[in-house]
N, CA, C and O of each residue as an XYZ file, in Angstrom:
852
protein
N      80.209     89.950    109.811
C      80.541     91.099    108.979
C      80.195     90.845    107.512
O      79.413     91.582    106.910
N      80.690     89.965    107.039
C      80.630     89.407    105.408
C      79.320     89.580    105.206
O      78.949     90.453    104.421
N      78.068     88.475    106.135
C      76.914     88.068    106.043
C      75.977     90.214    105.781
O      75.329     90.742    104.877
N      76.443     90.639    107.041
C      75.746     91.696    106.923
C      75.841     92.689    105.610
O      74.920     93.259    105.026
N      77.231     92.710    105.343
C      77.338     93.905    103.866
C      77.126     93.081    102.841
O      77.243     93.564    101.715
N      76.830     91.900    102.955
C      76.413     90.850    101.917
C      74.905     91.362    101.506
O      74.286     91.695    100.495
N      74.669     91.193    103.156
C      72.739     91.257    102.796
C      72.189     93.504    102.467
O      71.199     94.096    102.037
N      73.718     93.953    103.066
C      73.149     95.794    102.670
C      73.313     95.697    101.279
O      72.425     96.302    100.679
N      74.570     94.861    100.183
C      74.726     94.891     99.028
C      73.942     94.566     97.903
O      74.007     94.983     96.747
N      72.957     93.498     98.602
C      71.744     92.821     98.025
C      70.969     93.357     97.708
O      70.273     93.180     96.708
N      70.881     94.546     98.895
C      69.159     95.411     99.270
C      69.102     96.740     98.459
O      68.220     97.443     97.965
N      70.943     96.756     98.588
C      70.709     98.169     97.412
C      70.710     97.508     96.216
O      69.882     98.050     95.483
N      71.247     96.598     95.679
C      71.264     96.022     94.250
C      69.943     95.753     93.878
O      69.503     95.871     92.734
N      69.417     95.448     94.708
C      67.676     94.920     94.668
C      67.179     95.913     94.254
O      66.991     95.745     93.049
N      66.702     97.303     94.702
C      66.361     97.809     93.947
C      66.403     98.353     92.653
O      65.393     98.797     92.107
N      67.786     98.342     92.003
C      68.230     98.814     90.576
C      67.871     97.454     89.771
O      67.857     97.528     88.542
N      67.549     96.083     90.465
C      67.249     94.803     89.364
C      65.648     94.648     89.490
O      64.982     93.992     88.689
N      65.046     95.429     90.752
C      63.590     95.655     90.339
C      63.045     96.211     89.238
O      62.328     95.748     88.350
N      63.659     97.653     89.508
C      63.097     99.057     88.271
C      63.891     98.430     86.976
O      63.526     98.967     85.930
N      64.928     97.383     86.800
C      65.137     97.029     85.723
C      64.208     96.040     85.101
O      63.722     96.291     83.997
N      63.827     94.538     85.956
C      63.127     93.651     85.883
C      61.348     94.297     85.236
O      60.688     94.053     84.226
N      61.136     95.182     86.449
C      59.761     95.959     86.381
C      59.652     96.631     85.249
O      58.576     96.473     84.672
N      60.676     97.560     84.582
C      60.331     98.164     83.526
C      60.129     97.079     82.412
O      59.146     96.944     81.684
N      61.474     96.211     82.447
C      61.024     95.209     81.067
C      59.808     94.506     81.412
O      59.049     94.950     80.550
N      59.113     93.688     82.116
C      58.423     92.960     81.818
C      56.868     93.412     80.870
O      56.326     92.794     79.954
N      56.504     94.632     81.487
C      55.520     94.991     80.734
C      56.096     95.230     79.290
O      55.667     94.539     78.366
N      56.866     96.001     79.113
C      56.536     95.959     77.592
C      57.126     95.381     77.040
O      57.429     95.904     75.967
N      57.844     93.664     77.349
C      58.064     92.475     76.389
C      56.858     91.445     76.383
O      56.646     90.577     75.536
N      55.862     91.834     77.907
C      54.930     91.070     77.360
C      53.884     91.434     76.872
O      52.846     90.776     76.936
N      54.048     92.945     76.106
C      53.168     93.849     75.231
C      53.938     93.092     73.566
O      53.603     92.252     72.732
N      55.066     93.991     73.801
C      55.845     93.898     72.475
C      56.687     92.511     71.901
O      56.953     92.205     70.739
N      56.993     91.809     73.166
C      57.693     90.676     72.827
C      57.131     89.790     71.817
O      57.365     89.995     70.625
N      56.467     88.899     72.177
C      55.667     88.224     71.512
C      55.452     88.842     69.946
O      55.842     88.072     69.068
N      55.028     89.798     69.601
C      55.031     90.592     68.127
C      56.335     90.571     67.662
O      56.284     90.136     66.512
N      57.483     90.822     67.976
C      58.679     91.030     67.755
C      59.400     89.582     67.361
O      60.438     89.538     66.699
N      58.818     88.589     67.781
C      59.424     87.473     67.533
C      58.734     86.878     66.454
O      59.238     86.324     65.477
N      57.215     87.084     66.781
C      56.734     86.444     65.316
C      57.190     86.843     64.347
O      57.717     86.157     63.471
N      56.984     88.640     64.361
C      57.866     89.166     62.643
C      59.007     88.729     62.323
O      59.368     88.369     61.202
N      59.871     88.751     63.710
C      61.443     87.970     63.356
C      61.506     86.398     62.631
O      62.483     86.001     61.997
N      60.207     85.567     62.874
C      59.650     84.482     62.256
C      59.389     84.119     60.811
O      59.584     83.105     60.141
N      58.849     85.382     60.559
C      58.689     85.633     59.123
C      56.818     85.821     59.047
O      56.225     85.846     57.969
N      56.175     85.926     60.275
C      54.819     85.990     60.389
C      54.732     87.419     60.601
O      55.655     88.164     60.930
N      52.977     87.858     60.276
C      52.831     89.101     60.455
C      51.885     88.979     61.820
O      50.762     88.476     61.775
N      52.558     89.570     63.196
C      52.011     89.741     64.443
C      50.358     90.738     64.156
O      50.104     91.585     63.299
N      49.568     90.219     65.187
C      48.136     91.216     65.474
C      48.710     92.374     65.601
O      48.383     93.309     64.869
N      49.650     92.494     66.544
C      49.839     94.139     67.136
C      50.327     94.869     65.321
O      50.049     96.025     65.002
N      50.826     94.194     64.686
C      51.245     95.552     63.828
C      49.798     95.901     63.002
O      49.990     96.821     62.207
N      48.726     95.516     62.993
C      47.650     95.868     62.202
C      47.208     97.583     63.072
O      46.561     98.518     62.601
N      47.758     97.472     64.233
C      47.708     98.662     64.945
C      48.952     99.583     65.136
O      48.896    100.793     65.354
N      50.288     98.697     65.000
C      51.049     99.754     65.555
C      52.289     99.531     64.896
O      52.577     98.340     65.019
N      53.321    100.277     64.121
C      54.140    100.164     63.051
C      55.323     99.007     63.273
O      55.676     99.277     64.421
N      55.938     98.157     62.954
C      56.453     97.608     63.300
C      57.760     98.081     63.847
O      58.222     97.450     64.797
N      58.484     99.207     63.330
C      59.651    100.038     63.829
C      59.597    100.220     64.999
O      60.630    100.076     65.652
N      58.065    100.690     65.809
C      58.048    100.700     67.112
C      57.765     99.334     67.472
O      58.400     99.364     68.526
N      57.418     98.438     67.439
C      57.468     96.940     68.041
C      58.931     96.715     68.296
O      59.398     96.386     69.386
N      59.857     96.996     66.793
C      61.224     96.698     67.356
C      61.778     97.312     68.187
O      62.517     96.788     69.021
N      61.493     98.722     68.111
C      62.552     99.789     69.265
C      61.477     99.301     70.741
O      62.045     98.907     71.759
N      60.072     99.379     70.695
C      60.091     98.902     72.422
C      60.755     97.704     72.833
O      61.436     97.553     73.848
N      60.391     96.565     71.624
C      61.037     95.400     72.582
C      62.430     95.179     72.960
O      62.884     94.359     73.759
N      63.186     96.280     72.064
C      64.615     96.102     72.124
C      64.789     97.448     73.652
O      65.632     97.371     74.546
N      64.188     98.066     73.570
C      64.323     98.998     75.119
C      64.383     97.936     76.075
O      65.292     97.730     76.879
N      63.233     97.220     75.898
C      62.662     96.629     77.393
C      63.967     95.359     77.524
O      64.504     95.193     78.619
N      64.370     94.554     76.362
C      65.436     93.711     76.285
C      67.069     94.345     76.730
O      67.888     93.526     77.144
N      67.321     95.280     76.660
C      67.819     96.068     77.201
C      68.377     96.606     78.460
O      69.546     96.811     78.785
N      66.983     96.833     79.252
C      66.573     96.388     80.822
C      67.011     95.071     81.084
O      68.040     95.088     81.760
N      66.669     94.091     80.842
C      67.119     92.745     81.169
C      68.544     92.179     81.070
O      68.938     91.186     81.682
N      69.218     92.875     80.284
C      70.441     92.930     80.030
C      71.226     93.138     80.689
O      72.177     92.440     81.043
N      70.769     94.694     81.092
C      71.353     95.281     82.173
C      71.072     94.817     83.783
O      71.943     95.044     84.623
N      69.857     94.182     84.139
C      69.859     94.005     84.898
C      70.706     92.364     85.552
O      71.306     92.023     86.571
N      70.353     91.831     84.450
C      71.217     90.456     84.143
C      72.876     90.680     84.589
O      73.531     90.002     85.380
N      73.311     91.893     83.780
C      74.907     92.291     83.652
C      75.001     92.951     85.707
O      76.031     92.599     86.281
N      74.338     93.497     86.262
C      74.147     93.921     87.473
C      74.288     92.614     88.282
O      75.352     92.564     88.899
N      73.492     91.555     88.432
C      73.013     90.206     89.056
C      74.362     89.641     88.798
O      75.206     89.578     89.692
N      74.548     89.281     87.741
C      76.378     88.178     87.703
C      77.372     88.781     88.365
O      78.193     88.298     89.144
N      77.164     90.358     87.824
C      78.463     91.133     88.570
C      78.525     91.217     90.004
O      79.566     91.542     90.574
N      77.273     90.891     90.724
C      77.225     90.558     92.714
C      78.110     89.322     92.459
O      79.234     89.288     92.961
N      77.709     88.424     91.790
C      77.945     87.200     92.063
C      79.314     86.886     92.063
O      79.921     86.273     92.941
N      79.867     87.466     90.754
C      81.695     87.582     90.653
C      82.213     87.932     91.514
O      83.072     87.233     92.052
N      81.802     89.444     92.072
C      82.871     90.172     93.064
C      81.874     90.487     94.009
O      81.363     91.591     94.194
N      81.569     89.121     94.758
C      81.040     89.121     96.203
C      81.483     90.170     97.379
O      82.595     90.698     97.369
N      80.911     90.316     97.971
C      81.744     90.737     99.668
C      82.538     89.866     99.802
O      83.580     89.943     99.151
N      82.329     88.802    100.642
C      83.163     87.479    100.603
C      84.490     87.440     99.855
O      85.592     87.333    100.392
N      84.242     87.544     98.508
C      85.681     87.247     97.531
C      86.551     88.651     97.899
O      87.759     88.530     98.102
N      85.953     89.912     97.977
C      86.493     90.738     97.720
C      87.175     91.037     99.777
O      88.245     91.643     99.847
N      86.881     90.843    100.398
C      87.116     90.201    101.855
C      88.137     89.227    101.569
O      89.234     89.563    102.016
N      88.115     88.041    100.916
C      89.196     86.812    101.086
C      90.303     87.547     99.899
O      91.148     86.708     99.585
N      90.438     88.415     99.426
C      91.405     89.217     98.715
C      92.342     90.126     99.435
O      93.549     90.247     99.228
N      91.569     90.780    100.355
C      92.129     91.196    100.748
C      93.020     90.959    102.332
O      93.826     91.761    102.805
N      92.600     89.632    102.943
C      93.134     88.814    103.685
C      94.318     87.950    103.084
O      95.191     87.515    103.835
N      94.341     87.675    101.544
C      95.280     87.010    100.870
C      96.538     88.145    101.081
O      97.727     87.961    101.344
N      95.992     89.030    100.919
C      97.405     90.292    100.674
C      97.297     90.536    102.141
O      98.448     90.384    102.549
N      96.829     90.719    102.759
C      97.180     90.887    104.151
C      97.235     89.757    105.070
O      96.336     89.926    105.893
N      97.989     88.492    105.352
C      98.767     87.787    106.266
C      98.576     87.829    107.100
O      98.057     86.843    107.623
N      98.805     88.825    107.756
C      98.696     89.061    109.249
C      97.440     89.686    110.200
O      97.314     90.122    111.345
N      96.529     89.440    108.923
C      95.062     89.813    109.469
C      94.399     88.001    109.437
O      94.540     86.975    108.773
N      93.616     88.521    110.665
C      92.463     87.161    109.989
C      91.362     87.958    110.112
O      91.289     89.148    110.418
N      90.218     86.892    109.745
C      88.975     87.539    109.715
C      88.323     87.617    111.037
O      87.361     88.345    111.285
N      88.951     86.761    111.933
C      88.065     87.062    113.211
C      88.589     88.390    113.949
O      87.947     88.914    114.859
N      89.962     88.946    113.416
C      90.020     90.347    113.565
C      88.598     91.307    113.128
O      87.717     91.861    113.786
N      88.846     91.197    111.927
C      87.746     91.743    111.053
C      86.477     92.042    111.294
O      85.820     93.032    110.972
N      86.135     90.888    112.019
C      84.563     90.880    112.406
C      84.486     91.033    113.784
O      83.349     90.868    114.225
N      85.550     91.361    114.796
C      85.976     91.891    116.111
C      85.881     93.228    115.493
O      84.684     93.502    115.576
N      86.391     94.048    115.012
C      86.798     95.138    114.739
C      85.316     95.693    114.383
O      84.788     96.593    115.037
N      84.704     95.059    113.276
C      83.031     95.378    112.924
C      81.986     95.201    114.097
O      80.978     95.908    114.065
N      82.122     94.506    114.894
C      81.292     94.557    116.347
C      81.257     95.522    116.587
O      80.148     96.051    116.652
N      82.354     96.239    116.835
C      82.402     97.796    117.937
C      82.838     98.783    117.013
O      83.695     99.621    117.295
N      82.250     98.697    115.885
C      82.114     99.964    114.574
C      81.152    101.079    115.190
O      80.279    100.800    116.012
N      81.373    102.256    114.757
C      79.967    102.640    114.642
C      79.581    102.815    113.700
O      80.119    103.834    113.265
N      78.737    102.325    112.851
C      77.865    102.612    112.258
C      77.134    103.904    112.167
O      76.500    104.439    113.076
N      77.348    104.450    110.638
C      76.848    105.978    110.412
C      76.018    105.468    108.814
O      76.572    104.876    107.889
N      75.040    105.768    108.855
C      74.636    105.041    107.352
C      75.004    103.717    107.258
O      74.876    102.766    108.028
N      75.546    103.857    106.030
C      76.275    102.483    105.568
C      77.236    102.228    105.428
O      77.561    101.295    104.694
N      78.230    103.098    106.204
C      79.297    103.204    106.984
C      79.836    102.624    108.233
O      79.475    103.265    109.220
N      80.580    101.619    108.489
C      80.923    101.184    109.860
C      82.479    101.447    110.157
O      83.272    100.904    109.389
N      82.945    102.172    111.122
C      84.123    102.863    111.100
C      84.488    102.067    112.696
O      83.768    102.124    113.692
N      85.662    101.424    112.585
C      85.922    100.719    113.746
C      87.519    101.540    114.358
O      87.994    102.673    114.281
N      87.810    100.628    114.780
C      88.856    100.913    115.844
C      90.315    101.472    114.745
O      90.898    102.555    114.696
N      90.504    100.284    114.033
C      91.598     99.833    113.096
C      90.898     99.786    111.320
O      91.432    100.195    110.289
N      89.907     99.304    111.460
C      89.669     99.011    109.857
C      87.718    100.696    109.683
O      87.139    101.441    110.473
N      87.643    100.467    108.672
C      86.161    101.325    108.064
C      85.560    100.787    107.085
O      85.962    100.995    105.940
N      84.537    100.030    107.323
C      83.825     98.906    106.432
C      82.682     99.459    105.500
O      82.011    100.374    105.976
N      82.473     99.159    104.635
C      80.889     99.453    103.757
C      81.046     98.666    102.535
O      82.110     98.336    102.011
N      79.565     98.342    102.048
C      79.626     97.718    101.094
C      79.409     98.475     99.751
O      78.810     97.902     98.841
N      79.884     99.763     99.594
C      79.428    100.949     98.965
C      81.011    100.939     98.669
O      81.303    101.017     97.476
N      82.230    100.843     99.727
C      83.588    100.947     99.133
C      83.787    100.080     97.718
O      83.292     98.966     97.889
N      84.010    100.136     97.184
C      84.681     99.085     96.348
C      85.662     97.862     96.448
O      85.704     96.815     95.800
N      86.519     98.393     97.584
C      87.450     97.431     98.201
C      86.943     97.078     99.608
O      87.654     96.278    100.216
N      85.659     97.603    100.345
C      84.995     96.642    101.363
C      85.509     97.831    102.640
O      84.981     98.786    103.210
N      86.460     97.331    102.670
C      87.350     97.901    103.861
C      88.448     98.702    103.514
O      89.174     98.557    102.530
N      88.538     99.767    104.604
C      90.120    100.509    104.349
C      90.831    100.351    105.870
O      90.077    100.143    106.821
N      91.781    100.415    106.019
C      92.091    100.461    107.558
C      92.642    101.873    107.336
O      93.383    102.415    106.517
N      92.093    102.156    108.205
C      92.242    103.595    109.118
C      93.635    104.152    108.728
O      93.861    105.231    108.179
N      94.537    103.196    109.123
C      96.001    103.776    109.821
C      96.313    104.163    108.296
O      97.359    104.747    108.016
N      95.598    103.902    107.559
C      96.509    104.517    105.700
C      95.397    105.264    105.474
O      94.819    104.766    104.508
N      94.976    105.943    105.768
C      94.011    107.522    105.542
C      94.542    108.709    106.036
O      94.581    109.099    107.203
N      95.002    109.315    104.880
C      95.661    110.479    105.313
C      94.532    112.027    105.838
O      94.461    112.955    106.643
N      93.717    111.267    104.471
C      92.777    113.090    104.194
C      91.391    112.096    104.133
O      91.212    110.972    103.664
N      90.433    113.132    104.889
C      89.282    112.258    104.531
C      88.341    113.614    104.295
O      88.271    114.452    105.194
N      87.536    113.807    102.892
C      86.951    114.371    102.419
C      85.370    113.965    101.763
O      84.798    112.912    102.043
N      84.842    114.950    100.905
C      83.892    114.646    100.547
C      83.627    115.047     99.580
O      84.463    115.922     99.354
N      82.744    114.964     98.528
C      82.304    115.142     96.623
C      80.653    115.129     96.861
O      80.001    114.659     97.793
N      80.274    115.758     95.774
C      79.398    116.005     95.130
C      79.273    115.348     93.904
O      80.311    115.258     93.250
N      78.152    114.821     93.387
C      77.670    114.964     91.943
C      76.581    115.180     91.485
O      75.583    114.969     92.173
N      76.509    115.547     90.499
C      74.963    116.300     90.052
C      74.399    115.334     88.951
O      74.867    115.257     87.815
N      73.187    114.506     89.491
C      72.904    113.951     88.280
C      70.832    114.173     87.418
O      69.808    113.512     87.587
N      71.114    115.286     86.655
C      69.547    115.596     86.524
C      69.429    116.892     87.560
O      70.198    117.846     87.679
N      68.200    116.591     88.264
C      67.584    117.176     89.764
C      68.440    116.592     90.759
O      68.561    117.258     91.787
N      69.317    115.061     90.668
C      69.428    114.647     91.803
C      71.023    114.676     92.521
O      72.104    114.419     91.990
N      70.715    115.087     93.922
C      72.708    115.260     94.285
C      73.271    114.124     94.859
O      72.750    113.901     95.951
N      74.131    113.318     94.555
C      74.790    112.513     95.061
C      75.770    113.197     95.944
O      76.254    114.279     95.614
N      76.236    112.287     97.637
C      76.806    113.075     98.332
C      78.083    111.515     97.952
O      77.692    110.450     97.475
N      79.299    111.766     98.258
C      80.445    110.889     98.537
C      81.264    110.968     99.673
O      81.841    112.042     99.841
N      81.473    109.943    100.610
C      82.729    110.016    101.045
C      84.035    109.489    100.444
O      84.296    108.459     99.821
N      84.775    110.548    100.842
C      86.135    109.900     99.633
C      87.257    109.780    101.241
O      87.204    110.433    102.284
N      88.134    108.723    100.834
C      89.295    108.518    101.671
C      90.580    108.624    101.100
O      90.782    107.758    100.248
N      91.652    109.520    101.321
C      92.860    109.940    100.692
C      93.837    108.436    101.280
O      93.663    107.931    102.389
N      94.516    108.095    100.582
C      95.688    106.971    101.408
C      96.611    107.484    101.155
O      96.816    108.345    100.299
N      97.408    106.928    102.006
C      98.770    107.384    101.672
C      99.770    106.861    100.338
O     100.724    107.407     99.785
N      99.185    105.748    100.143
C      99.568    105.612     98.859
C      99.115    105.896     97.588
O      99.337    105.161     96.625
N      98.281    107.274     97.521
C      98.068    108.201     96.567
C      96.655    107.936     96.133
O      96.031    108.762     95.468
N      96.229    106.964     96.450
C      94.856    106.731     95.601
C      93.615    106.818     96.961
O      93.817    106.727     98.172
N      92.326    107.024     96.218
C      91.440    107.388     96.916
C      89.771    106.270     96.867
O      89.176    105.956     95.837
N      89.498    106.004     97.862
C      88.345    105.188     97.780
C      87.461    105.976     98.041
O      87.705    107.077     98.536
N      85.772    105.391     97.642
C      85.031    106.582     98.068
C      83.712    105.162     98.402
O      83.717    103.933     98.455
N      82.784    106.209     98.549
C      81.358    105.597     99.219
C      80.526    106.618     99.215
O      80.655    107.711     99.766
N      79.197    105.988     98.214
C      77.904    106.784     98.354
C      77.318    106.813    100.020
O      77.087    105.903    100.815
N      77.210    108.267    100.115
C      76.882    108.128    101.733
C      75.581    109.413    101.319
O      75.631    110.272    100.439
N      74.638    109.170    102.181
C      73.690    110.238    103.093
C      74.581    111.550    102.895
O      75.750    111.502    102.512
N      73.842    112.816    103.225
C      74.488    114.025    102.999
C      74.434    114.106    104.397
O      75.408    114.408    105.086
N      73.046    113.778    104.944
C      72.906    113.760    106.833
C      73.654    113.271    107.411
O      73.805    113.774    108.524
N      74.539    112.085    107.090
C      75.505    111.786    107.676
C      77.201    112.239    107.969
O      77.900    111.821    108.892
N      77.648    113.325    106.764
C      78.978    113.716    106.556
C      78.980    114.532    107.803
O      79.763    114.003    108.591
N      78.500    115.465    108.249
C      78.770    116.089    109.659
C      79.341    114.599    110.893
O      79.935    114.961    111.909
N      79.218    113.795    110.784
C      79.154    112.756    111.723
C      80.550    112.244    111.565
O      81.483    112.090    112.353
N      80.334    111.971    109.915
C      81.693    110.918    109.741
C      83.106    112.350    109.778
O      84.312    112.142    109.909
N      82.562    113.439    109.651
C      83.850    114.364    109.750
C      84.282    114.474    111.332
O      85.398    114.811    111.728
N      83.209    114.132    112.109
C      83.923    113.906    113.443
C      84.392    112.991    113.999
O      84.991    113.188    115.056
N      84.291    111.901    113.549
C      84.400    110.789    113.937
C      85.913    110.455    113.304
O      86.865    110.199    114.041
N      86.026    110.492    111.708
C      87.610    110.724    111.319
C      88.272    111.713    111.937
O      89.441    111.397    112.159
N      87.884    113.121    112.413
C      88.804    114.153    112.746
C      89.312    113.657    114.748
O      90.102    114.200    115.521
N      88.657    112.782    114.867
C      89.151    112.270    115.931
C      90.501    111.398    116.003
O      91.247    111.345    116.981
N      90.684    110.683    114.706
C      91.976    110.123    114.580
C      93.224    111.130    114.709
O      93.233    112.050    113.891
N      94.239    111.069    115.602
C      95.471    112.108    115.367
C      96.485    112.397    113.874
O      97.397    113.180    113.607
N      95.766    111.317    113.130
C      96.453    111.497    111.810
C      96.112    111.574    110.866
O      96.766    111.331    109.852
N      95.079    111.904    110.920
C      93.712    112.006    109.087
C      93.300    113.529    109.298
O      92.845    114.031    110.325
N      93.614    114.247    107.873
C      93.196    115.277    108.008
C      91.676    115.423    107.599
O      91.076    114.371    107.383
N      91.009    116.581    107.474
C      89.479    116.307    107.420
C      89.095    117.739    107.318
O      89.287    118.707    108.054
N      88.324    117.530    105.855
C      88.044    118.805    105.374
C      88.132    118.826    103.510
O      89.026    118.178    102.966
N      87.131    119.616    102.676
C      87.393    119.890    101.765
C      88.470    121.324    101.411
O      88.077    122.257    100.711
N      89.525    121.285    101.887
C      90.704    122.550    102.008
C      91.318    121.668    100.575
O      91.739    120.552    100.269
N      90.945    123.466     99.768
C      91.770    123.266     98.623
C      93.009    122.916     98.176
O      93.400    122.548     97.069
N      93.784    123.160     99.635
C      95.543    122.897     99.805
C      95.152    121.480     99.788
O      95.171    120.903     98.701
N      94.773    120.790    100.934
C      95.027    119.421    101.161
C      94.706    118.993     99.348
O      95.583    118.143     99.190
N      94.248    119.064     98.486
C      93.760    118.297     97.375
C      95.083    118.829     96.541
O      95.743    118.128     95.774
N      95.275    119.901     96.781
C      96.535    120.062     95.687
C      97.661    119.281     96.132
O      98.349    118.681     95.306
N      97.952    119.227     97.568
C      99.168    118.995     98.303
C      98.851    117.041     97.521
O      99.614    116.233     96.992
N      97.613    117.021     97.797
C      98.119    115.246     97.844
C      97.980    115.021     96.054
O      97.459    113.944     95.765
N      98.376    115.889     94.871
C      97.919    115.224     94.044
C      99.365    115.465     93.606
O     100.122    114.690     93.020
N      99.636    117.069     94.143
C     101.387    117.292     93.517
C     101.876    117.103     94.067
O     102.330    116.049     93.624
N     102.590    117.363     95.452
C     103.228    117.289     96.972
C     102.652    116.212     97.925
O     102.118    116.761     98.889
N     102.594    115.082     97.968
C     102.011    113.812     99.136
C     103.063    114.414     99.681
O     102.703    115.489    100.162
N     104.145    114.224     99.820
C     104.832    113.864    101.311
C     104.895    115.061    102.051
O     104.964    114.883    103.267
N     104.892    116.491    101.578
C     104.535    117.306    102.057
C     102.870    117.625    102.972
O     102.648    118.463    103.845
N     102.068    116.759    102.452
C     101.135    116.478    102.934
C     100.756    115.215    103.934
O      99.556    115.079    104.173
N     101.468    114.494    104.400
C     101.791    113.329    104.901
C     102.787    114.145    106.272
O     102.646    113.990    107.485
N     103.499    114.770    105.741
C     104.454    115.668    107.131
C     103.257    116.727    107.943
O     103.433    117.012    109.128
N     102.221    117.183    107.286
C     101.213    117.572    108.047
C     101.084    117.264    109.229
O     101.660    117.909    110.105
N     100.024    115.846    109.600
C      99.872    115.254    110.673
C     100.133    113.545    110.428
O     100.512    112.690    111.229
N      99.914    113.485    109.578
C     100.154    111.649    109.334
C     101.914    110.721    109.671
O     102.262    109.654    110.178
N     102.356    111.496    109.254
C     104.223    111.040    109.516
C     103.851    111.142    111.134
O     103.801    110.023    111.645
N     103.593    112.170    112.001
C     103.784    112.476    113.185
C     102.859    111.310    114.252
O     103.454    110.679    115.125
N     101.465    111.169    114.035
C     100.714    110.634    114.429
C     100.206    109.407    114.226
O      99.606    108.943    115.195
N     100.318    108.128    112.371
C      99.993    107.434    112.143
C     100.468    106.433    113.170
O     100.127    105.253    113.086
C-alpha cells in the first residue's frame, strides 16, 4: 500500500517539478550567467543587447521556478506516505498495517481512489486514508481555475471536518455508487445535507449514520 501511493505521489509530483525544473533551466542558462557577473561588479555580453532590468527580472523568474520546485521536492520528503501512514497508526492502536494493506488488496480502485471494505485510500487525501465508518456525507466540489475545472471528492466525518481529493470528473458517477452503497453515508450535493452538517450535525447524523454506522 505505502510503496504504491508512494510511487502515484511521485508521478503526480513529477510532473509539477518537471514544468518547474524545465521552465528554469533555459532561461538561467540564458540569463544566469549575466546576472551574476553584473552582481560581480562586471559588465556581462548579454547586456550590450539586452537591458539589464530584464536580465534581473528573467533570472529572478526562472530562480523562482527552482524555488518552488525545490519547496515541492522537500515537502514529499517531510510528509511522506509512510510518515503520514505511521501517524496515523500511532493514533490508532488497534490498527496495524497489515490490516491496512489487507484492506488495500480488495479496494476498488476508481482513479486514484481505492475504497476498501473498512478504510478509502489515495494519495491525493491529505491524511492518506479515511475509514469509512466516520463518513457521514460524501459529496463533491468544483473549482474554476482560468479555462480549467477541477473536479473534488470531499468526505463529510462525523467529527465535523471534511477531507477531499482531486479526482477525474469521469469517475464521480462511480464513487457516488460505490459510497451510496454503505447504509450510513449520505451521498449527494443536497443543499440540506451541507447546511445540516455545518449548523445541525447531529441532526444530520440521525439521518442515516446514528442508525446504520
Amino acid at each position: 500500500m505505502i510503496t504504491k501511493l508512494t510511487a502515484r505521489t511521485w508521478l503526480s509530483t513529477g510532473i509539477v517539478l518537471l514544468m518547474c525544473f524545465g521552465l528554469a533551466a533555459p532561461i538561467l542558462w540564458k540569463y544566469g550567467p549575466a546576472a551574476a557577473e553584473a552582481l560581480s561588479g562586471s559588465v556581462p555580453e548579454l547586456a550590450k543587447t539586452e537591458p539589464m532590468s530584464n536580465i534581473y527580472g528573467v533570472s529572478g523568474i526562472g530562480l523562482v521556478f527552482v524555488l518552488f520546485g525545490l519547496f515541492i521536492f522537500v515537502k514529499q520528503l517531510r510528509d511522506s506516505v509512510g510518515k503520514r501512514v505511521k501517524k496515523y497508526l500511532a493514533e490508532n492502536r488497534d490498527v496495524t498495517l497489515e490490516q491496512l494493506d489487507c484492506d488495500f488488496a480488495a479496494a476498488e480502485a476508481i482513479g486514484n481512489v481505492w475504497i476498501g471494505r473498512r478504510w478509502t485510500f489515495s494519495h491525493a487525501l491529505p491524511c492518506i486514508l479515511v475509514e469509512n465508518a466516520a463518513i457521514v456525507w460524501m459529496f463533491s466540489e468544483t473549482e474554476h481555475v482560468k479555462s480549467k475545472v477541477n473536479h473534488y471528492l470531499c468526505l463529510a466525518l462525523a467529527d465535523g471536518t471534511v477531507e477531499k481529493a482531486r479526482v477525474s470528473d469521469k469517475n464521480l458517477s462511480r464513487l457516488k455508487e460505490v459510497y451510496g452503497a454503505f447504509p450510513h453515508i449520505l451521498v449527494g450535493n443536497n443543499p440540506e445535507y451541507g447546511y445540516l452538517f455545518k449548523n445541525d450535525r447531529d441532526a444530520l447524523l440521525d439521518m442515516k449514520y446514528r442508525r446504520n454506522a
